[in-house]
C-alpha positions in Angstrom: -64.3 5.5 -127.4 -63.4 4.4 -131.1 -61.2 6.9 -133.1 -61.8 7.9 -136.3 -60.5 4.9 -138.9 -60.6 3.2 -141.7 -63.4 0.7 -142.3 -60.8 -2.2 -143.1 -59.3 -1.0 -139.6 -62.2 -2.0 -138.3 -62.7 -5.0 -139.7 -59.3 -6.3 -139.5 -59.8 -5.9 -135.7 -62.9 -7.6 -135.6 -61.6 -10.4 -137.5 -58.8 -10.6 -134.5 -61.4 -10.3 -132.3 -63.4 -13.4 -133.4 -60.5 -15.1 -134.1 -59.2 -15.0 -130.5 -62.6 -16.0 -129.2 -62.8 -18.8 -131.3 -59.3 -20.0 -129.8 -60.6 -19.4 -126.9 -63.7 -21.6 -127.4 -61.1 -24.5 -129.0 -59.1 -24.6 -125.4 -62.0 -25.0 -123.2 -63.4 -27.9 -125.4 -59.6 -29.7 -125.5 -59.9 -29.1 -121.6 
């Protein structure tokens, strides 16, 4: 479950989130 935290908390770690998905995304089209 989420803890209690900041809204910029939150959005800093989606950001990470979406970031690493979108690397993701990059590798399988270079493969």
């Amino acid at each position: 479950m989420f803890k209690k935290c900041d809204i910029g908390d939150i959005i800093d770690y989606t950001i990470t989130v979406t970031n690493k998905g979108e690397e993701t995304i990059r590798d399988i089209e270079i493969i």
